[in-house]
Wavefront OBJ file of the C-alpha trace (Angstrom):
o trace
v 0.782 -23.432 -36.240
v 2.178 -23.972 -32.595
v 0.025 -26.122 -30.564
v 0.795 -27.045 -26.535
v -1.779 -29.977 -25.794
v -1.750 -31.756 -22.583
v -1.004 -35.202 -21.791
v -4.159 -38.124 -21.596
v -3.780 -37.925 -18.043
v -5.053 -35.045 -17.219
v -9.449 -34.202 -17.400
v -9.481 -30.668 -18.282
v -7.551 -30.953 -21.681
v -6.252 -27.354 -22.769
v -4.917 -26.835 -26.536
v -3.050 -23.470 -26.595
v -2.796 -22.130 -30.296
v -0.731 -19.295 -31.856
v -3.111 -18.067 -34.468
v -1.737 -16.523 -37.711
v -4.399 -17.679 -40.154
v -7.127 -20.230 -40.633
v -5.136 -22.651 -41.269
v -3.542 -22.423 -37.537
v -7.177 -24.825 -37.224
v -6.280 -27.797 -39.463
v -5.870 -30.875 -37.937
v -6.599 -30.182 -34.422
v -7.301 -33.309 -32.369
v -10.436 -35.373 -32.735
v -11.121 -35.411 -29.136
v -11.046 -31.843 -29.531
v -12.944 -31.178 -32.436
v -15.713 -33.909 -31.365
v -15.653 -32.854 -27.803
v -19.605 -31.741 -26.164
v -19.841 -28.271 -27.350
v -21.218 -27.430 -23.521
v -18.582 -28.489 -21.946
v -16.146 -26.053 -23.994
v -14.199 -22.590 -23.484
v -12.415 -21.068 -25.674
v -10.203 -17.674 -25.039
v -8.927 -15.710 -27.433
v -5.978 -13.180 -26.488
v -5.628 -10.628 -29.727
v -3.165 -8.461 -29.493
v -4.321 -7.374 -33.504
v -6.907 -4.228 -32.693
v -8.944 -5.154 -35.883
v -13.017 -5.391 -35.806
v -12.479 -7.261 -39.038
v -9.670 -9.616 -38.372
v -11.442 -10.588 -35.288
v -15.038 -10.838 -36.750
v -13.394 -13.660 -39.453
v -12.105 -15.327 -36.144
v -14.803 -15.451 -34.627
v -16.720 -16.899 -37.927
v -14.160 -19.509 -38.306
v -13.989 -20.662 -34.440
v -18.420 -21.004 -34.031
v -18.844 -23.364 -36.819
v -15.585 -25.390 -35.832
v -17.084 -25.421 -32.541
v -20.870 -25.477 -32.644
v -21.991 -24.159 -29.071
v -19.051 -23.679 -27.763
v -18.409 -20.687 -25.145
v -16.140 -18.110 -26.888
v -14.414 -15.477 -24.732
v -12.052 -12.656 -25.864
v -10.247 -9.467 -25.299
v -7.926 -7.091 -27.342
v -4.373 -6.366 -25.374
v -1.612 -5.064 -24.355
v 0.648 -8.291 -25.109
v -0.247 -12.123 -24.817
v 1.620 -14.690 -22.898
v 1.934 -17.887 -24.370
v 3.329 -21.105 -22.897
v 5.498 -19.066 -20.207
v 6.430 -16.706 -22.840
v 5.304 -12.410 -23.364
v 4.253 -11.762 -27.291
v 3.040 -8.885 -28.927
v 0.754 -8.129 -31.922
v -0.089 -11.870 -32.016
v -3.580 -13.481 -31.655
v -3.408 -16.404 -28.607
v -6.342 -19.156 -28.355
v -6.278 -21.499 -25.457
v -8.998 -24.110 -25.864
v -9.872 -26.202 -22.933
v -12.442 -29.159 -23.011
v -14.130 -29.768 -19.309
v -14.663 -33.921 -18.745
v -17.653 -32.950 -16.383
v -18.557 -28.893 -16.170
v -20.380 -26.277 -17.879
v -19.685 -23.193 -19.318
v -21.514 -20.099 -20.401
v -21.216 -17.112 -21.679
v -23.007 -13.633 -21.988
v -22.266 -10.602 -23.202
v -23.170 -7.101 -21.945
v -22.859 -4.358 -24.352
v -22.476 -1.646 -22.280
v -20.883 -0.120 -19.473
v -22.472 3.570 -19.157
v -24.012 1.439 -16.047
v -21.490 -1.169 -14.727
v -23.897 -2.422 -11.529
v -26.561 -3.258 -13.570
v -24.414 -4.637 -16.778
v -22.885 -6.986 -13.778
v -26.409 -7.691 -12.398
v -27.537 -8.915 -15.842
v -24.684 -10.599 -17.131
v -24.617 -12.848 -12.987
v -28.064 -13.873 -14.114
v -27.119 -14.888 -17.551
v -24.552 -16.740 -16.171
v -25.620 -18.401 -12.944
v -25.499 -22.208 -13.311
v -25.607 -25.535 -10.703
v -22.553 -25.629 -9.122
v -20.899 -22.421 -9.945
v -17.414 -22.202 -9.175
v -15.611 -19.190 -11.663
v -16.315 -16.141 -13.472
v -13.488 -15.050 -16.110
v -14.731 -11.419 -17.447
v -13.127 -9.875 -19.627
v -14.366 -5.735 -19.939
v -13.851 -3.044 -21.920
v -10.888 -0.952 -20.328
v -11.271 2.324 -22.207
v -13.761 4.795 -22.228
v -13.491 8.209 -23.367
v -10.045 7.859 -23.228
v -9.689 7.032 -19.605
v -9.458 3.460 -17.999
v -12.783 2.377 -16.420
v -13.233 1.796 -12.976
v -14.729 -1.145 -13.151
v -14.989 -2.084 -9.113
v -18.896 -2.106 -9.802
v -19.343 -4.161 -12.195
v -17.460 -6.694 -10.023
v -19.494 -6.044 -6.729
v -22.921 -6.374 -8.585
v -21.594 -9.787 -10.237
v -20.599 -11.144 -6.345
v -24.053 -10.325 -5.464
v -25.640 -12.657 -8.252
v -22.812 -15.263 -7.683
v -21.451 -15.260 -4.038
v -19.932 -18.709 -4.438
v -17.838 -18.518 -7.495
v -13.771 -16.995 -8.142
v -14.223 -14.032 -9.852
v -11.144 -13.873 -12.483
v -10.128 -11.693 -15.688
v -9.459 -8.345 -15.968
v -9.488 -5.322 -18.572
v -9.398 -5.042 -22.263
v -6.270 -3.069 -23.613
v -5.041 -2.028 -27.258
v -1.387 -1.998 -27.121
v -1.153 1.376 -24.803
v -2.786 3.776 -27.080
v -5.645 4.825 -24.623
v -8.325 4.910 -27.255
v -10.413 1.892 -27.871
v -10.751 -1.853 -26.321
v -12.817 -4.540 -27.547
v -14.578 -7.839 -25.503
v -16.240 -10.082 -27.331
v -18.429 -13.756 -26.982
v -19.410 -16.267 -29.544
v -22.792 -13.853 -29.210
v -20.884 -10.576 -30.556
v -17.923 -7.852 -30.117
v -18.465 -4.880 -28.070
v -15.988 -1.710 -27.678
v -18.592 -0.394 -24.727
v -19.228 -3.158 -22.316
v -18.269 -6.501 -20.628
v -17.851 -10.038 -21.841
v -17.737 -13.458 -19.580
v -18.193 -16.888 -18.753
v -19.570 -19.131 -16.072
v -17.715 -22.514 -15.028
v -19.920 -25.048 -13.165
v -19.276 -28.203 -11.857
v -19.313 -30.210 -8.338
v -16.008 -31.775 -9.489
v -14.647 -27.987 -10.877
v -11.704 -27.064 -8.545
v -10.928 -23.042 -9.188
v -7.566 -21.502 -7.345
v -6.688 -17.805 -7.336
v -3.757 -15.837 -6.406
v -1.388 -12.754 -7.452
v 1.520 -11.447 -6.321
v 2.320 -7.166 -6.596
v 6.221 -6.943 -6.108
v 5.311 -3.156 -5.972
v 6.809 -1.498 -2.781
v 6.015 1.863 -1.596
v 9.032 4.238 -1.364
v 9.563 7.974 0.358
v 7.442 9.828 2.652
v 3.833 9.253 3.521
v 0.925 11.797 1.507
v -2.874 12.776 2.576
v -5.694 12.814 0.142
v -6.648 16.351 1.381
v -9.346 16.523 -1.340
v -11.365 13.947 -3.539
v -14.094 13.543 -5.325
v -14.621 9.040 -6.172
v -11.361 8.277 -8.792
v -10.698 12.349 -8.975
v -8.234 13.707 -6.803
v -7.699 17.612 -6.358
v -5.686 18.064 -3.688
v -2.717 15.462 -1.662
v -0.954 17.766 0.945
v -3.228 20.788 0.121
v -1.014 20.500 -3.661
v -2.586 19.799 -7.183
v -1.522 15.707 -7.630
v -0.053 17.417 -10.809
v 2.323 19.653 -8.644
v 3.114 16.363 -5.980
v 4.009 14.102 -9.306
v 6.302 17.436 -10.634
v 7.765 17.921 -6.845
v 8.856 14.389 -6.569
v 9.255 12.155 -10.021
v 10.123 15.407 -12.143
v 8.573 17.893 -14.983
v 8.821 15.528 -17.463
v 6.910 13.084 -15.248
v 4.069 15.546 -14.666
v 3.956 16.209 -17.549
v 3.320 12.706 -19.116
v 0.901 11.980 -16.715
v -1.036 9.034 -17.148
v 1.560 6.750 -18.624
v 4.580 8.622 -17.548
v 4.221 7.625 -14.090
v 3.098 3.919 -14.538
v 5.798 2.600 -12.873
v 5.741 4.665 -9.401
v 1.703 3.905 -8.646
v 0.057 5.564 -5.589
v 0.439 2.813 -3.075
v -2.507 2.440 -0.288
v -3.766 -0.293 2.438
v -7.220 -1.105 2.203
v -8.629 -3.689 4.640
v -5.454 -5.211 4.900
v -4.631 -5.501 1.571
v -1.756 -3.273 -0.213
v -2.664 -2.183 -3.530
v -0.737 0.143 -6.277
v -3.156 2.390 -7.990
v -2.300 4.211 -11.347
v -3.716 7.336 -12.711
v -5.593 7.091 -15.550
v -6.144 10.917 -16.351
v -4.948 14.600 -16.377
v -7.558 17.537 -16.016
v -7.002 20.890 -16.824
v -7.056 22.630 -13.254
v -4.039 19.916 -12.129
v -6.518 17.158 -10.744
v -5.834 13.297 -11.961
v -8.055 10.657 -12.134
v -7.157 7.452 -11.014
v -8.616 3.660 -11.435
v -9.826 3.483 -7.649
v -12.028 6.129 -5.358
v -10.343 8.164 -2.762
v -11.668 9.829 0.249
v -9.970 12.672 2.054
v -7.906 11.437 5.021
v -6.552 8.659 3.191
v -2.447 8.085 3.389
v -0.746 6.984 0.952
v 2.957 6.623 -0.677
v 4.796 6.571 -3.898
v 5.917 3.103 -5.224
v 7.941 1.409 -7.427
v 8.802 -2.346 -8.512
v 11.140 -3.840 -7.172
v 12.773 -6.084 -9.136
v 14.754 -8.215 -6.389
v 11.164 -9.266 -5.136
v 9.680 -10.312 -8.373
v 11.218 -13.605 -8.456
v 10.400 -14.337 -4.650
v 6.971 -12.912 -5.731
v 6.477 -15.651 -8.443
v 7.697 -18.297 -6.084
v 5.337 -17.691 -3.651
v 2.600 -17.438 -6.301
v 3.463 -21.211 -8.057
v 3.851 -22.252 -3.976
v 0.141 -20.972 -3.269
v -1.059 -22.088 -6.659
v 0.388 -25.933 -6.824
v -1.320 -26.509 -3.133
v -4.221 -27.715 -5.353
v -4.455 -29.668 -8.517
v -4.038 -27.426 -11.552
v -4.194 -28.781 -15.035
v -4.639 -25.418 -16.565
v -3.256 -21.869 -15.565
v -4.646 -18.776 -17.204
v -2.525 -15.210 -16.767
v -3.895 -11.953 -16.610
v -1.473 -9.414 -15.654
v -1.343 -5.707 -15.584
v 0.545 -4.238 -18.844
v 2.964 -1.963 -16.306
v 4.728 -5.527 -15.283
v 5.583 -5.907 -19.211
v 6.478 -2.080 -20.155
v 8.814 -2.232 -16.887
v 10.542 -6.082 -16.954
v 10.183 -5.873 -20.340
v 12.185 -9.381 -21.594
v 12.832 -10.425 -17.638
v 8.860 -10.440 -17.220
v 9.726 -14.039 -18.051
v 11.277 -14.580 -14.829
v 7.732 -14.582 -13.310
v 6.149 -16.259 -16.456
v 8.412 -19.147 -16.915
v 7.645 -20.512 -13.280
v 3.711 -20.274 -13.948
v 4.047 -22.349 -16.515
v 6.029 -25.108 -15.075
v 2.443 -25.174 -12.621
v 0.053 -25.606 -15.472
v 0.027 -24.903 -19.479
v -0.424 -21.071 -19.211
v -2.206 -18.477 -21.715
v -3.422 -15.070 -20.784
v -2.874 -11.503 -21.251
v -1.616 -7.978 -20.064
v -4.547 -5.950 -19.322
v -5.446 -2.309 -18.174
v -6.654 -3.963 -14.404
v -6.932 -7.448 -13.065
v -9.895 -8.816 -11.424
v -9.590 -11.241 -8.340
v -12.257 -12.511 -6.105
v -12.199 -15.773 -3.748
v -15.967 -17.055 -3.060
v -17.442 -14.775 -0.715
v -14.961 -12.475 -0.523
v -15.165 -8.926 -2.023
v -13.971 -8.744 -5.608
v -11.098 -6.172 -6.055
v -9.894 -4.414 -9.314
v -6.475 -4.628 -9.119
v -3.685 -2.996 -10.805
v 0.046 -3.633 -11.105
v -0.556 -7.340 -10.612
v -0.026 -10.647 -11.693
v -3.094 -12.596 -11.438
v -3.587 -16.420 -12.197
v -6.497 -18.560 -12.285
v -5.840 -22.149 -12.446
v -8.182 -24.921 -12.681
v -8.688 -29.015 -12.642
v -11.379 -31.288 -11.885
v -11.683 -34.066 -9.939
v -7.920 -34.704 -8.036
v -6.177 -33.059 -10.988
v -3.035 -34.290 -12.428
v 0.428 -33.175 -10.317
v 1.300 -30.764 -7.856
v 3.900 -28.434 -7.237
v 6.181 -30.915 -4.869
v 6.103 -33.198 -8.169
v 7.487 -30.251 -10.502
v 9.740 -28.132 -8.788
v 12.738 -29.710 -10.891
v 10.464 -29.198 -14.001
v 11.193 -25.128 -14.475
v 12.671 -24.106 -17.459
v 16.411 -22.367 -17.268
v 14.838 -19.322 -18.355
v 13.489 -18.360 -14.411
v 16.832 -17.592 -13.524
v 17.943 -16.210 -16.911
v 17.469 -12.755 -15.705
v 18.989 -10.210 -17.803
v 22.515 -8.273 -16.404
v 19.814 -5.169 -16.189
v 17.436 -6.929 -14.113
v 20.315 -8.073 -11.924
v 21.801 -4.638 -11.293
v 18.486 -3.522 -10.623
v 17.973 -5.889 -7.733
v 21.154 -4.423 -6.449
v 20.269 -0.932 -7.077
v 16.731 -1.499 -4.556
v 18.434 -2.723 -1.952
v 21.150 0.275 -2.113
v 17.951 2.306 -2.554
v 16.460 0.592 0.458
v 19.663 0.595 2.719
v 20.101 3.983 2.100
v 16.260 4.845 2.826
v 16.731 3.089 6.045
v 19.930 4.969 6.666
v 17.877 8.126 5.983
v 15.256 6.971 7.953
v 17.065 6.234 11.071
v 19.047 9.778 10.881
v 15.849 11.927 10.650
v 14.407 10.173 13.504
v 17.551 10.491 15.782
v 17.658 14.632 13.935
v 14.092 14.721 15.213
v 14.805 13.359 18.445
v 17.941 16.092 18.674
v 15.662 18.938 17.827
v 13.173 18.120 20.916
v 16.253 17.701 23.038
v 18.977 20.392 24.933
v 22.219 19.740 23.283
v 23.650 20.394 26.834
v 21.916 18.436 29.620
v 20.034 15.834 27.306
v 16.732 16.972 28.472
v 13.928 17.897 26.849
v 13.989 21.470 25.190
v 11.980 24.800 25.652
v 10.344 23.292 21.836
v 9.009 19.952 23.379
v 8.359 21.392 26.983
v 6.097 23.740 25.205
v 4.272 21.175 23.098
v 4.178 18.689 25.811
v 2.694 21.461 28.379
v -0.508 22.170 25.678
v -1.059 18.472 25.139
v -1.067 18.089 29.015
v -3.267 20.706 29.824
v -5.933 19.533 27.044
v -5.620 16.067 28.344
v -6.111 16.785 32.080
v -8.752 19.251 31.122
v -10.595 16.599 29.575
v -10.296 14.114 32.172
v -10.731 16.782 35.201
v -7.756 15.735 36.923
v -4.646 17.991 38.528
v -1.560 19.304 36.960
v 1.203 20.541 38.871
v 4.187 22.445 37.340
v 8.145 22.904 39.033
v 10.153 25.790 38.045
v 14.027 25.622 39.289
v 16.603 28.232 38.890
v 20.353 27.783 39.695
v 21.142 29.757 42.560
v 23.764 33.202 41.277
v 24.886 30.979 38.496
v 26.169 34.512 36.570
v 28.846 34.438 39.399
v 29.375 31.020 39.141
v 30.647 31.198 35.278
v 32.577 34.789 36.019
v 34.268 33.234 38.658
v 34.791 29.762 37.210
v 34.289 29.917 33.473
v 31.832 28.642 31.416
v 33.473 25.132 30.828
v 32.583 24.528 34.750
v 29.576 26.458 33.853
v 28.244 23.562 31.285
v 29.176 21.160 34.067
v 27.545 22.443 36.738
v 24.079 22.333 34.281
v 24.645 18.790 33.464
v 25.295 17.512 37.006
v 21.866 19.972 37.923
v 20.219 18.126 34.075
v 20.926 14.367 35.914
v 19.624 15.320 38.921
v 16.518 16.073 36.901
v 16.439 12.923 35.274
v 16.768 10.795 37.997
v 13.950 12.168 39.520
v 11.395 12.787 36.616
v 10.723 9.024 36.618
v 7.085 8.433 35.223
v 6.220 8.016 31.591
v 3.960 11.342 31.910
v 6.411 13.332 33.442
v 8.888 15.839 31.504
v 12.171 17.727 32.851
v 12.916 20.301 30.690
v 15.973 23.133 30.306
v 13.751 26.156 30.264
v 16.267 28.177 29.314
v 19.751 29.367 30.792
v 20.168 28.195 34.296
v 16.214 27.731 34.770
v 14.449 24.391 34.552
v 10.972 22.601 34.470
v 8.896 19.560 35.417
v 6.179 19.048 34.267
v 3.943 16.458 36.680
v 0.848 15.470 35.790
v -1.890 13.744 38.448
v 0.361 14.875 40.632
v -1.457 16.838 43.848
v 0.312 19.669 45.355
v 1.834 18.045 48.706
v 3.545 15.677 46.260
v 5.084 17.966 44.567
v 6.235 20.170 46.569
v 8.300 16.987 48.249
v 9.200 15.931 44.824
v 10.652 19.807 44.326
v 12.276 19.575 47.865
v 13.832 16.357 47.020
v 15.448 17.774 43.802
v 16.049 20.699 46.004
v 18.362 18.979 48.305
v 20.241 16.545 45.732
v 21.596 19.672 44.125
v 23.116 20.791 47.239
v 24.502 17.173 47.836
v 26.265 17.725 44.418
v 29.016 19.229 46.772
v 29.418 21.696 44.080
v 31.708 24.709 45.415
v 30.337 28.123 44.606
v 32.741 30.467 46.773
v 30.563 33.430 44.703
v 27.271 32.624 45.993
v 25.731 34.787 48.235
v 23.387 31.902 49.313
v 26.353 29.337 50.003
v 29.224 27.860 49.690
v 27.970 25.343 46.922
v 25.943 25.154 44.050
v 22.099 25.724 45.095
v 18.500 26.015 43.529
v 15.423 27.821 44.294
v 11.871 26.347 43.092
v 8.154 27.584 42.432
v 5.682 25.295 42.505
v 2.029 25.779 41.302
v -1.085 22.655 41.282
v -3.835 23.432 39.140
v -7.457 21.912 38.134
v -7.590 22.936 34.213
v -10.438 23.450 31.865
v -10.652 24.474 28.572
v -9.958 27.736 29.163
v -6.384 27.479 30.444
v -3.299 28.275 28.674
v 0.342 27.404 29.011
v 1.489 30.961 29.646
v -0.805 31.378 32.693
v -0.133 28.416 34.481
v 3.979 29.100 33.734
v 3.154 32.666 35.100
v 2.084 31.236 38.080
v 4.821 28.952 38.834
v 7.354 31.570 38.071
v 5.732 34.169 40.742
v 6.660 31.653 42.863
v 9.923 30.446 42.124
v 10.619 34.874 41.957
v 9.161 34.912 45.378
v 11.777 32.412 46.697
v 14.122 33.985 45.217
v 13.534 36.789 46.701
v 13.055 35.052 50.158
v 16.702 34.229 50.661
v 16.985 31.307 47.812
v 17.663 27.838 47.806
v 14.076 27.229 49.014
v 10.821 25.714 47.701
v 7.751 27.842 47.208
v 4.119 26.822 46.185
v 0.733 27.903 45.057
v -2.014 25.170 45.003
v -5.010 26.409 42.825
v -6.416 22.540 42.577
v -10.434 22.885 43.383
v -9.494 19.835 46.354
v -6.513 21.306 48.152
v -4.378 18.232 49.228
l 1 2 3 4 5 6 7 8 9 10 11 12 13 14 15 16 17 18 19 20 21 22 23 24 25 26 27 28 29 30 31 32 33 34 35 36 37 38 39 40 41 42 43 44 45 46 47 48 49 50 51 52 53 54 55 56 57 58 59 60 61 62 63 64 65 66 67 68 69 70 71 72 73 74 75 76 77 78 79 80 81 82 83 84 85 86 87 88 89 90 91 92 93 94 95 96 97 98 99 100 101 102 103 104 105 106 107 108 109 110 111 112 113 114 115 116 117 118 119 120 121 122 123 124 125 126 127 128 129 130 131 132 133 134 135 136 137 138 139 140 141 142 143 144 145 146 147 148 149 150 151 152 153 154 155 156 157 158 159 160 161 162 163 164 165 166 167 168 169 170 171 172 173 174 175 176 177 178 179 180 181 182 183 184 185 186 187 188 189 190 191 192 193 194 195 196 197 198 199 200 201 202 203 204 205 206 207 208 209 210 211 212 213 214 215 216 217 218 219 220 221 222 223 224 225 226 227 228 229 230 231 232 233 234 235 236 237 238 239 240 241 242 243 244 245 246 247 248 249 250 251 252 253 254 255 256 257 258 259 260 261 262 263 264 265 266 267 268 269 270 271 272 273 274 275 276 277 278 279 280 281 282 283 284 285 286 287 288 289 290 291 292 293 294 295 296 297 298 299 300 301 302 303 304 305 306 307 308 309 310 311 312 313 314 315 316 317 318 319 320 321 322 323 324 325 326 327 328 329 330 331 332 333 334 335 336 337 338 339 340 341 342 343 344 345 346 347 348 349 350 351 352 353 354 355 356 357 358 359 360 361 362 363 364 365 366 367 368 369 370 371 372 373 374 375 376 377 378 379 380 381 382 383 384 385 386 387 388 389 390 391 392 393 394 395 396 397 398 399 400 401 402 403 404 405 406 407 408 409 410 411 412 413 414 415 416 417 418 419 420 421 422 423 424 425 426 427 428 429 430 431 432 433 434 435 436 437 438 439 440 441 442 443 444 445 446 447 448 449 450 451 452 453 454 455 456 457 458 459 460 461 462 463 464 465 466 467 468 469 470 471 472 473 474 475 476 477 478 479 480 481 482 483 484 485 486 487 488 489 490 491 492 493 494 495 496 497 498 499 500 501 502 503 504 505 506 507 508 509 510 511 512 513 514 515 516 517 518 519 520 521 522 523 524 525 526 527 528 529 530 531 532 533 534 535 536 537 538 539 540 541 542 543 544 545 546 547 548 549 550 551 552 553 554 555 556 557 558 559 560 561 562 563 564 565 566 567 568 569 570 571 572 573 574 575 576 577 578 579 580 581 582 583 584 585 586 587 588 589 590 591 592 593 594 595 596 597 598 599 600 601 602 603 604 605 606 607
């Protein structure tokens, strides 16, 4: 028998047992054994998946203990004392100096509201302050969503913590149980009720999951069943990016790289929980189409922050007793180093709990969230408690930073990951940026002018305002490269591409390289007298460029001719037509002896 009891201080006292056999209950404590049967919970953590085994449990515990609240789950591990077991059986008994507990049992979950409705009238007390349920996590060999059952219990009991989370069975996906003092179930929900004016409840959970690569659309979705993310089966996304072998495993292949979403503010890492035939996969939350989300993965360098912060949050209020439900994909994935986020919990409080198929966690009137991924804690005390965190930082056990060699090179593999995302990152923006721009001048391309003229002429449509449009062309630039050569050809575009820029000073406005030696600007809310000026200006700052052009028929230097159309748009206008227009113009100039401006104003209030 290993016992943890706490010291006489404290007014919760919490007994934490490793169970092997009935005689694990010899000699417990008298203050234990005589302690008021109401005022008594007592969880059981069995990580043995046996009706039987736990039936003679349960019928040595109620006689022990007449009256006394019994709660328990089967799981997926057990954590004891700081420590992750497996295949072992877990009791934590704690004895409340002033509150109440209850418990109820629902026995089934084909109807989750109404099993929650139920089981929050069963279990409303005085001076409720905490729920711990404990349901059934399997069901026809998927994990049940059981975001429901959680809602309809916050509707009976708006004031309490909602705490506990989902049965497992060692990750064979088959069959869970819950029980009570009142009975075992394999179909339905288990809890208790903690009441008391003196009761003080505190929450938290930390995720350490991060997302990772580029951002998906639900593009079709039906509640937890998604068809289609980027118009692919999720089966094809999961082959694309983690692999065949991936896909192929789906559920528990891919528990470590979760679908990671924002909801209200909160990030959450959602797993899927089943494969269908036609490539759709169910997962433990709804989705809706429209909804982005990424890939993620844990990342081991913040899982030791992440448990700081959590013992930091949970030691800002008394805590004489910590129970820990966490999701089984922390274990399968630390594996031994999940005691680097253990060990600190239990330097809070004496800590018990178990790794479960979805963690629930709900602060009084707030909404109650199934969670998955996470590490949950619930700790309580009455009264002013017994210590606080700025009292026990010095009291952590070695083992927090005995993280394995593994774990270590892991942190250091993330943050080359992440670096190198970033790195990644920052190139495809600048690549992006490149392909919108002309390599030569630095303005924006034929691609983006294009774009940018649509989105402008839907925008001013909309609005009913003007749009006017320059087109430039170099005066004889052919003879200018024959006779100079292109080098002075480039240079002669980029002195005309400044000139541009300089001038083109508005957010809205956009100077584009058309193509060749011809050029746009596009001006929007811009009426016609201004821009023909605004053309004119350009006009004459190419000639000040002083560049010589002994070829030109028009001039001794470097020259430009312009069209100019205003317009008033509506929905019917088009990009082509209003370009058409402009470049009648700038042809007319052209042909009018060059180096001039030329406009058409087609506004509806000529200016």
């Amino acid at each position: 028998m290993v016992l943890h009891f706490q010291k006489e201080s404290v007014v919760i006292r919490s007994l934490s047992i490793l169970y092997r056999n009935e005689n694990d209950l010899a000699g417990l404590p008298q203050e234990i054994l005589a302690h008021a049967p109401g005022k008594m919970l007592i969880q059981v953590f069995s990580g043995v998946l046996d009706d039987d085994r736990i039936e003679r449990l349960l019928d040595e515990l109620k006689p022990r203990f007449p009256g006394a609240a019994i709660l328990g789950t089967t799981t997926a591990g057990e954590v004891f004392e700081g420590r992750s077991l497996d295949h072992s059986v877990v009791l934590n008994i704690s004895c409340f100096e002033h509150s109440t507990v209850r418990s109820s049992l629902a026995t089934q979950n084909d109807d989750l509201p109404e099993a929650g409705r139920l089981l929050g009238i069963n279990l409303k007390q005085p001076d409720t302050r905490v729920v711990v349920a404990f349901s059934c996590g399997i069901k026809d060999k998927r994990t049940v969503l059981a975001q429901p059952l959680l809602e309809a219990l916050r509707q009976q009991l708006p004031e309490a913590t909602i705490a506990g989370g989902q049965a497992a069975d060692n990750g064979r996906g088959t069959r869970t149980l819950v029980f009570t003092d009142q009975g075992i179930t394999d179909q339905g929900v288990a809890a208790v009720s903690i009441a008391g004016a003196d009761l003080i409840a505190n929450n938290a959970y930390t995720l350490s999951w991060v997302p990772i690569g580029k951002t998906l659309t639900i593009t079709r979705a039906e509640g937890p069943r998604v068809f289609a993310i980027d118009g692919q089966t999720p089966y094809d996304i999961y082959s694309y990016y983690l692999g065949q072998e991936v896909a192929d495993g789906l559920p528990l292949s891919a528990a470590e790289f979760s679908l990671m979403i924002e909801r209200d503010g909160v990030l959450m890492a959602i797993h899927a929980t089943g494969v269908n035939a036609d490539g759709s996969v169910d997962y433990i939350q709804n989705f809706t189409a429209g909804e982005q989300l990424r890939f993620g993965h844990c990342h081991a360098g913040l899982v030791g922050l992440g448990a700081q912060r959590l013992c930091e949050e949970l030691s800002a209020q008394p805590a004489e007793t910590a129970f820990v439900y966490s999701c089984v994909s922390r274990k399968w994935i630390l594996g031994a180093d999940v005691l680097v986020e253990l060990a600190p919990v239990n330097s809070v409080a004496p800590s018990t709990g178990f790794f479960s198929y979805g963690e629930f966690f709900g602060r009084p009137y707030e909404k109650p969230r199934l969670l998955s991924q996470t590490l949950t804690v619930l700790c309580l005390a009455e009264g002013k408690g017994h210590r606080k965190r700025d009292e026990i930082i010095d009291d952590q056990p070695e083992a927090v930073n005995a993280a394995s060699r593994q774990f270590k090179s892991m942190r250091v593999l993330h943050r080359l990951v992440e670096t190198t995302a970033r790195d990644v990152e920052t190139m495809n923006q600048e690549l992006a940026g490149l392909a919108r721009k002309d390599f030569l001048t630095g303005l924006a391309n034929r691609r983006l002018f294009d774009d940018r003229l649509a989105l402008e002429i839907k925008r001013v449509a909309r609005a009913g305002k003007l749009l006017s449009l320059i087109m430039l062309d170099v005066d004889h630039f052919k003879n200018y490269n024959d006779t100079y050569g292109h080098v002075m050809g480039d240079n002669c575009l980029r002195a005309v591409g400044e000139v541009l820029k300089d001038v083109a000073q508005r957010s809205s406005d956009l100077a584009a390289r058309y193509g060749g030696e011809e050029f746009a600007v596009i001006l929007p809310d811009i009426p016609h007298e201004g821009a023909m000026r605004l053309a004119d200006t350009i006009r004459l700052a190419i000639e000040l460029l002083d560049i010589r052009h002994s070829a030109s028929a028009t001039s001794q230097r470097v020259t430009a001719s312009f069209g100019v159309v205003t317009v008033s748009l509506d929905k019917r206008s088009d990009s082509d037509g209003i370009v058409a227009l402009a470049d009648k113009q700038l042809y007319l100039a052209k042909k009018g002896g060059r180096n001039q401006v030329l406009g058409l104003n087609q506004s509806v209030s000529p200016s």
